[in-house]
C-alpha positions in Angstrom: 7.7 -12.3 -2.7 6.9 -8.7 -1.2 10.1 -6.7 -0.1 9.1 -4.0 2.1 10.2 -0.5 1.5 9.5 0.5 5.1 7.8 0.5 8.0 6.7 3.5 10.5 4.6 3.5 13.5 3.2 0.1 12.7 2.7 0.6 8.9 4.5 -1.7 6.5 5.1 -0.5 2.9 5.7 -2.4 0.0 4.9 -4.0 -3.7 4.6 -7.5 -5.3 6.7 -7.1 -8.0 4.7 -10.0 -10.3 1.5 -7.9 -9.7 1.0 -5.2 -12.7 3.4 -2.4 -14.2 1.4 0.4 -13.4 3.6 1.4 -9.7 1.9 1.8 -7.0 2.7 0.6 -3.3 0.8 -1.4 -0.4 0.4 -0.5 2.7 -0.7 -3.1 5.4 -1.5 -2.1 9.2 -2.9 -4.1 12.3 -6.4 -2.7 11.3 -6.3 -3.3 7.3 -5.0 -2.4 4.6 -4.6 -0.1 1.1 -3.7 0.1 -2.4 -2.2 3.4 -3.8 -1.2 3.9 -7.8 1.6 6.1 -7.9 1.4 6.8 -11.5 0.0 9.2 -13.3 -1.1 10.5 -9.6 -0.8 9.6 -6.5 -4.1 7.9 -5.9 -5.8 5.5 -3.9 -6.6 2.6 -5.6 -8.6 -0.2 -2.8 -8.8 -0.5 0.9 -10.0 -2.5 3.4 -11.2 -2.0 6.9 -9.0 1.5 6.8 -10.7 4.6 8.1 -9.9 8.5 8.2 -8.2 7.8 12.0 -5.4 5.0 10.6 
């Protein structure tokens, strides 16, 4: 299961909560998707098929 924190202009936010402890949130679009750790700081972690525009 993956509840969704949010979603905004076509962006859909959220974590699997069986995944790992360190936080950090997905982030899934029409044209891929991302990774970001939230802890220590906010960084990206992967992506895929994301670019500078989305």
């Amino acid at each position: 299961m993956s509840p969704t924190l949010f979603r905004i202009k076509g962006y859909r936010f959220y974590f699997l909560s069986n995944e790992e402890n360190r936080m950090h949130v997905h982030i899934i679009c029409a044209d891929g998707e991302a990774k970001f750790w939230l802890e220590p700081i906010v960084s990206m972690a992967t992506y895929h098929k994301l670019n500078a525009k989305n």
